[in-house]
C-alpha positions as CSV (number, residue, x, y, z in Angstrom):
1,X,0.0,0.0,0.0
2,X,1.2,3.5,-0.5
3,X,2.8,5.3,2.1
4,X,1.1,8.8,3.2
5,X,3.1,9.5,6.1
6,X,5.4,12.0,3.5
7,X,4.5,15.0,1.6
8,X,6.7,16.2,-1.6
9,X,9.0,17.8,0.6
10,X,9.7,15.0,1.9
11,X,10.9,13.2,-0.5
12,X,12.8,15.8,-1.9
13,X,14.8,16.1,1.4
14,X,15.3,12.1,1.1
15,X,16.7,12.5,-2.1
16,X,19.3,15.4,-0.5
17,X,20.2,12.2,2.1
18,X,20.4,10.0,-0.8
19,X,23.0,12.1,-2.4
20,X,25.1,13.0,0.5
21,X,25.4,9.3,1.5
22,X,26.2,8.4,-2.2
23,X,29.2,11.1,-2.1
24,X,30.1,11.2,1.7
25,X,29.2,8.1,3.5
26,X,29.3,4.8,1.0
27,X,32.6,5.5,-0.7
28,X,34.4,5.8,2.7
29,X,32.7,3.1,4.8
30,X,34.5,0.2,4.9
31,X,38.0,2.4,5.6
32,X,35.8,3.6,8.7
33,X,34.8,-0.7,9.6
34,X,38.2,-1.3,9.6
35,X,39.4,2.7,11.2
36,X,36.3,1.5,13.8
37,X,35.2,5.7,14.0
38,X,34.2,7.7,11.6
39,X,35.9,10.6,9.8
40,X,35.5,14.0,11.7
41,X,35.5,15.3,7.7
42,X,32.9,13.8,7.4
43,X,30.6,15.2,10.2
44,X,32.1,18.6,8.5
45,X,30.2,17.6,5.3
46,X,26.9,16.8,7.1
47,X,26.9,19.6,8.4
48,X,27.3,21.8,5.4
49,X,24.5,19.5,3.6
50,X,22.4,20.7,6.9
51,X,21.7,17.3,7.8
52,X,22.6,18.2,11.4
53,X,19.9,19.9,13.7
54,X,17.6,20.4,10.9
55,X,15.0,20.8,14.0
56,X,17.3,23.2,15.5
57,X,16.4,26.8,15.1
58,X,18.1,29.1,12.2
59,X,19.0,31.1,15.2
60,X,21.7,28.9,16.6
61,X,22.3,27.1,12.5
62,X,20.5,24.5,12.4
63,X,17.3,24.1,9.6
64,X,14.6,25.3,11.6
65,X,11.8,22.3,11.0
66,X,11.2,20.4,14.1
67,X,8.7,18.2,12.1
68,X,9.8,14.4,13.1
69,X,9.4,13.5,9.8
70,X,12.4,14.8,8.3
71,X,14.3,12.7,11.1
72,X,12.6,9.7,9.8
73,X,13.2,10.3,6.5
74,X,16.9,10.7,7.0
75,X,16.9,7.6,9.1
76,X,15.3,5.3,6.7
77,X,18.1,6.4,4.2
78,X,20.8,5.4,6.9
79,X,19.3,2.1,7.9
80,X,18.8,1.4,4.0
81,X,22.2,2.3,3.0
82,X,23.7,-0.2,5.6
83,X,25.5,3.1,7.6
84,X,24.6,2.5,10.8
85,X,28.0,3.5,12.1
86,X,27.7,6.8,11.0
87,X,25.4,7.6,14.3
88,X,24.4,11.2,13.5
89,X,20.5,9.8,14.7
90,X,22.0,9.8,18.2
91,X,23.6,13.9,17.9
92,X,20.1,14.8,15.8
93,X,17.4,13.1,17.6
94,X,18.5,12.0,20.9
95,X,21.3,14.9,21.9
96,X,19.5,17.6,20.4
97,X,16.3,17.5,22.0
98,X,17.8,17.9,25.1
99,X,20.0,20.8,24.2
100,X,17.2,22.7,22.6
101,X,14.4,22.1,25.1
102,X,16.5,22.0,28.1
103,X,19.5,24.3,27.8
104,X,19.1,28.2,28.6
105,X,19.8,31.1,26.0
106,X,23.5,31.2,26.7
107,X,24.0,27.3,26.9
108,X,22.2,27.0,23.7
109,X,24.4,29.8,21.8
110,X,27.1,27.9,22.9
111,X,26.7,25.1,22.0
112,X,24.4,25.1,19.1
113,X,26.1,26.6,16.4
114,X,28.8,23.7,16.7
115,X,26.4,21.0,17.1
116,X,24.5,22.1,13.5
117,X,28.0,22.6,11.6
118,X,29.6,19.1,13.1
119,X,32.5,21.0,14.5
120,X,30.5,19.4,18.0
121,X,30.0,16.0,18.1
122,X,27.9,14.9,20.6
123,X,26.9,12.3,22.9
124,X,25.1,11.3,26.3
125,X,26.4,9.0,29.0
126,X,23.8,7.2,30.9
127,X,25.1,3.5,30.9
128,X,27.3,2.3,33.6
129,X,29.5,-1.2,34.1
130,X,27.2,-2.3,36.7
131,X,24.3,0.3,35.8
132,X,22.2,-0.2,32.6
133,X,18.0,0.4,32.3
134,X,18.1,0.6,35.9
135,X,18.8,4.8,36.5
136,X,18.6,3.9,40.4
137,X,21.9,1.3,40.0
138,X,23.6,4.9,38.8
139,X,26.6,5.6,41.0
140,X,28.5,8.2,38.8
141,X,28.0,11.4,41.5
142,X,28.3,15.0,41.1
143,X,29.0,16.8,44.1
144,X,27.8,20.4,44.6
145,X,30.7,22.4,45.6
146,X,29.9,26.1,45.6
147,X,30.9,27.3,42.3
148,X,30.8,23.9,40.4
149,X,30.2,20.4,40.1
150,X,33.0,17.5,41.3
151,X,32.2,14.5,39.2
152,X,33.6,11.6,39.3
153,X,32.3,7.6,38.1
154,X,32.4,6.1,35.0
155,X,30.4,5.0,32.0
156,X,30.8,2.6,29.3
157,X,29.2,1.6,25.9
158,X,28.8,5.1,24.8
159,X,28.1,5.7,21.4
160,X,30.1,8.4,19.7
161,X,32.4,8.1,22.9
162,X,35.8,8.7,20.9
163,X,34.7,11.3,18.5
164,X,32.5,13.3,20.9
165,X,33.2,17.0,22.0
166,X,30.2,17.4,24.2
167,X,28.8,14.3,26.3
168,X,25.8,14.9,28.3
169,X,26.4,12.9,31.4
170,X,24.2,11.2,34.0
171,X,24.9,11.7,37.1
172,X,24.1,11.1,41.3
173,X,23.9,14.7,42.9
174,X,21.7,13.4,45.4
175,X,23.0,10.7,47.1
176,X,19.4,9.2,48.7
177,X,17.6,10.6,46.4
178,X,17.0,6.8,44.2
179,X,16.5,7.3,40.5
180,X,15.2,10.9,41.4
181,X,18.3,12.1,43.1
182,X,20.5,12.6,39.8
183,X,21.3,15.6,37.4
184,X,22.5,15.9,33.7
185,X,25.7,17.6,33.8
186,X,27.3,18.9,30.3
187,X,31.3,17.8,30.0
188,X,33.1,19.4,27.6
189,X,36.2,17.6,25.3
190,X,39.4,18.8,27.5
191,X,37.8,18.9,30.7
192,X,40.9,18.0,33.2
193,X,39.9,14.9,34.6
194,X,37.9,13.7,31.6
195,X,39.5,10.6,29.8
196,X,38.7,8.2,27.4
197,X,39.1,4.4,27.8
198,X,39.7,1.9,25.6
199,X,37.6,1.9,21.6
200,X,35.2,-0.9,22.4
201,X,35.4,-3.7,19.9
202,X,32.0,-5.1,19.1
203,X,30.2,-7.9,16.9
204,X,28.7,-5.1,14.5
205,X,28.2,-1.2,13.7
206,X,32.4,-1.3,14.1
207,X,32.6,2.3,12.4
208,X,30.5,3.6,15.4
209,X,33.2,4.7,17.6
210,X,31.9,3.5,21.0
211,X,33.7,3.8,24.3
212,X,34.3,3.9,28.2
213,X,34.7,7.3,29.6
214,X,36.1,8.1,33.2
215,X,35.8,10.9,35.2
216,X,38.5,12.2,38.0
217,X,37.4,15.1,40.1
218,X,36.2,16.8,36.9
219,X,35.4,20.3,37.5
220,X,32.1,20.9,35.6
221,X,31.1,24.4,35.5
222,X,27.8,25.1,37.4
223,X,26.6,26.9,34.2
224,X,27.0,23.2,32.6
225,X,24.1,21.9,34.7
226,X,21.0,21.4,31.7
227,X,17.9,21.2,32.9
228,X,16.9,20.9,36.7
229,X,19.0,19.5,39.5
230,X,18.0,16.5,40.8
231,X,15.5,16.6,37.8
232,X,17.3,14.0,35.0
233,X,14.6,11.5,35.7
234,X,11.6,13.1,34.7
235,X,13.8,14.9,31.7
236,X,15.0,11.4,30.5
237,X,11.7,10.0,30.3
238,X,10.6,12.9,28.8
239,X,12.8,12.5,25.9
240,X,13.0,8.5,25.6
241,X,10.2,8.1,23.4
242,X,11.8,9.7,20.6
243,X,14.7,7.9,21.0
244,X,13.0,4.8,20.8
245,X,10.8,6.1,17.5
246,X,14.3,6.3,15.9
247,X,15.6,2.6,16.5
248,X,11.8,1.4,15.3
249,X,12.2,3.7,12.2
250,X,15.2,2.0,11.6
251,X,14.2,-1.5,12.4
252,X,11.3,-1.6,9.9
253,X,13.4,-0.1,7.3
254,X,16.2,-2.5,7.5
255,X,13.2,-5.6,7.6
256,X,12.1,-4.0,4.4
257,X,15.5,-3.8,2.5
258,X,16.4,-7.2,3.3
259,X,13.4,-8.1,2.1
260,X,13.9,-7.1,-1.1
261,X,17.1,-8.2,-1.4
262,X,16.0,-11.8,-0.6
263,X,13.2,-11.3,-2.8
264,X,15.6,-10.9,-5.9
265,X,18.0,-13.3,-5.3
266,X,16.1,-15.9,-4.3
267,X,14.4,-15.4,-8.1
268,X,18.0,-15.3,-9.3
269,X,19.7,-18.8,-7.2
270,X,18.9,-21.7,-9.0
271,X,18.6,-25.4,-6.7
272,X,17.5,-28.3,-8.1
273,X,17.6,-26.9,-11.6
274,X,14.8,-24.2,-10.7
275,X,15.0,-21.1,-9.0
276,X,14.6,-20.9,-5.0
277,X,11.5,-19.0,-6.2
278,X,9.5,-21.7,-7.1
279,X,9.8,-23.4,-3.5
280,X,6.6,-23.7,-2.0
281,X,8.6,-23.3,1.8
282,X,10.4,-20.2,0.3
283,X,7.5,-18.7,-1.3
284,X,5.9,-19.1,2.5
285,X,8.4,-17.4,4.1
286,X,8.5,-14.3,1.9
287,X,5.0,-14.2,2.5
288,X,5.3,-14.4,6.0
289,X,7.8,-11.8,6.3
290,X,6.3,-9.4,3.6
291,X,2.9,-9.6,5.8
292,X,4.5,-9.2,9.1
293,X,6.4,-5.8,7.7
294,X,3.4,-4.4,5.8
295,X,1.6,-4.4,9.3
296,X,4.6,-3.0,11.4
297,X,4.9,-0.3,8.5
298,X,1.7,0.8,9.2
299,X,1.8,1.0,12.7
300,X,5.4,2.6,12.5
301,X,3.9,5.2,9.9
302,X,0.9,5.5,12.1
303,X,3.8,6.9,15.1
304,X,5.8,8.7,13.0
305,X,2.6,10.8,12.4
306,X,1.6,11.2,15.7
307,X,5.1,12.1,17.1
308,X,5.4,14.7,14.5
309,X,2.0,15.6,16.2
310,X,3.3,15.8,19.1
311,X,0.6,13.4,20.8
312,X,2.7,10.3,21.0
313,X,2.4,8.9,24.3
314,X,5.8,6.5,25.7
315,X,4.0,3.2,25.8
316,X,3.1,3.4,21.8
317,X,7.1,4.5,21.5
318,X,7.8,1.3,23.5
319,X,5.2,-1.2,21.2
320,X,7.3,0.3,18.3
321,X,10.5,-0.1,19.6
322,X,9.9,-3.7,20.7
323,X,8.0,-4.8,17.9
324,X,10.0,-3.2,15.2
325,X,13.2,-4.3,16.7
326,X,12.1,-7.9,17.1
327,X,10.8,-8.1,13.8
328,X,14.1,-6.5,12.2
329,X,16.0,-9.6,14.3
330,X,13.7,-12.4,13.0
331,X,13.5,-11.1,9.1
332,X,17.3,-10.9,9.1
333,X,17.7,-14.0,9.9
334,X,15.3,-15.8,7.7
335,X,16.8,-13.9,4.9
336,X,20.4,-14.9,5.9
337,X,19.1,-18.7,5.8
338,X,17.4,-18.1,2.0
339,X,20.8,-16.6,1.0
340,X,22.5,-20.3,2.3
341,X,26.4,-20.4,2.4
342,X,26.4,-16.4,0.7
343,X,24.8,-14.9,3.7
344,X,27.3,-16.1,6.1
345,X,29.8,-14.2,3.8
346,X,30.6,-11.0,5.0
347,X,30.6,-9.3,1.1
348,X,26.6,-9.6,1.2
349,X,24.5,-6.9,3.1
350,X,22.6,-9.6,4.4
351,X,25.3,-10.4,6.4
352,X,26.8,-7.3,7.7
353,X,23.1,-6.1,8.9
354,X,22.9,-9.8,10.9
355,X,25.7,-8.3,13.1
356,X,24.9,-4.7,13.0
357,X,21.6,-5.1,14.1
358,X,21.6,-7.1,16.6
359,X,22.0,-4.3,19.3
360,X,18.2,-3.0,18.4
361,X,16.6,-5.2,21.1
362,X,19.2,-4.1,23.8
363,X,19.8,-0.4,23.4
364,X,17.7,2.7,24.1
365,X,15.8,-0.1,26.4
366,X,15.6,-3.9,25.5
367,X,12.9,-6.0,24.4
368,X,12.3,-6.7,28.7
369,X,12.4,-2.8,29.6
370,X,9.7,-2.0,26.8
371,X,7.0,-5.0,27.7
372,X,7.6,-3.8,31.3
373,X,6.5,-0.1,30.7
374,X,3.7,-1.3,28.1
375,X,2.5,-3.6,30.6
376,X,2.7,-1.2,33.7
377,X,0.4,1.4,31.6
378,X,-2.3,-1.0,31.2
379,X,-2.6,-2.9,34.0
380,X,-1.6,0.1,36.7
């Protein structure tokens, strides 16, 4: 069925995101799997193409069009492209929310011009080693001393981690004050105290730079606090839903594009004289998985609409992130068994999104997390 979720514009922005990925991204991308980060260039170059906080205000450079749908749009075109290292969803629609809604006048014209050109990469530290969905297991603390913060703790799995200039940072600055006793403190590259750990070496997505950061008696500015002390909580659940729209967006699009790869090539393999094609079990499980996407698409579409709305509540965010993201796992890996020996190879897309995806059922909240919260809503 045709889509109605985009107008004109639209589709002429996703032809913009086509191009830039043809010219910026695709050329450069396996230099960046085996680099395991991304060029800072090209950042740069997203920036110039004003992919980069296209909902921020012209004000502070960014594109001025908060519509949601211009997010999806670009994140479709990523997740079809296979560039899932290239993590500019996380600076766009996770980072950026919280830096325009949360961040006063001066903060913002700090920070916002750099964010919009990609001279600021960004990201935000939540996850601990012994601290992941669970904000109360946070021990990362922030003590208040007068004229600034004292932070010290550590994080780990942080996307962006290497590259990133500006990481928003999840921290304890009340210590019995449970998952409502913690602040979001702003730490900028430089920051004595702030180090890097080790590039974490993962299964999948190795362009995105991801990475333990540690924290010393960092002095963090108390004009670096965003948002309310002691308020990160309510701010973080505020924002999670579009977080979780963009791993869904993704996840349907990747179901789809496998899809239609399998779909041609198993027309093209031959077995038994006669093309896969003509199996009655294959023929079932194409039908199967085209039927199970065409009804996620439409409840995905169905979102993106009413998030651009503004009237998407958290517990439809959490139905598409866990449905979407499940799906994505089980159609990738039906379509790696229709391609046989060939989609065990690494040369064949089917293969690399096998690896690369399958962090979409653990982060921004797994599978568990998101039937917890949809089933809290209903029955509470």
């Amino acid at each position: 069925m045709p889509r109605q979720v985009y107008t004109e514009d639209h589709e002429a922005y996703r032809e913009v995101v086509r191009a830039f990925l043809g010219k910026e991204v695709l050329p450069h991308y396996e230099r960046w799997e085996r680099e395991g980060v991304v060029s800072r260039e090209a950042w740069l170059a997203a920036g110039r193409q004003g992919l980069l906080g296209v909902a921020i205000p012209e004000e502070y450079g960014g594109g001025g069009n908060p519509d949601f749908r211009y997010s999806a749009v670009q994140i479709e075109e990523f997740a079809r492209a296979g560039a899932s290292g290239f993590f500019v969803s996380l600076h766009n629609d996770i980072v950026g929310p919280y830096l325009l809604s949360l961040g006063t006048e001066e903060q913002k014209r700090r920070w916002l011009p750099g964010f919009c050109s990609g001279e600021t990469i960004t990201a935000i530290a939540m996850t601990e080693p012994g601290a992941g969905s669970d904000l109360q297991g946070i021990t990362t603390t922030a003590e208040d001393r007068g004229d600034h913060w004292l932070l010290n703790g550590a994080k780990t799995f942080i996307s962006n981690g290497v590259l990133a200039d500006l990481v928003i940072v999840v921290a304890r600055t009340t210590p019995e004050g449970g998952a409502k006793g913690l602040s979001l403190l702003v730490v900028e590259r430089g920051a004595k105290g702030f180090e890097r750990g080790r590039k974490l070496e993962k299964i999948g997505q190795k362009a995105q730079d991801t990475a333990e950061l540690f924290f010393d008696d960092v002095v963090v500015p108390k004009e670096n606090l965003l948002g309310e002390v002691n308020g990160a909580f309510v701010h973080l659940m505020t924002h999670l839903a579009q977080e979780r729209m963009a791993i869904a967006v993704a996840a349907i699009t990747v179901a789809e594009h496998l899809l239609e790869i399998t779909t041609d090539y198993v027309k093209q393999r031959e077995a038994f004289g006669r093309p896969l094609s003509r199996l009655q079990h294959v023929r079932f499980e194409i039908a199967e998985m085209a039927t199970e996407c065409a009804v996620t698409r439409s409840f995905l579409d169905r979102c993106i609409t009413e998030h651009a709305g503004g009237t998407l509540d958290a517990t439809a965010a959490s139905m598409a992130k866990w449905w979407a993201t499940e799906l994505q796992k089980r159609v990738t890996d039906r379509c790696l068994q229709l391609h046989g020996g060939y989609g065990y190879m690494a040369e064949y897309p089917v293969a690399r999104a096998f690896v690369d995806g399958r962090i979409q059922t653990i982060y921004g909240g797994t599978t568990e997390i998101m039937k917890e919260i949809i089933g809290r809503s209903i029955l509470n």
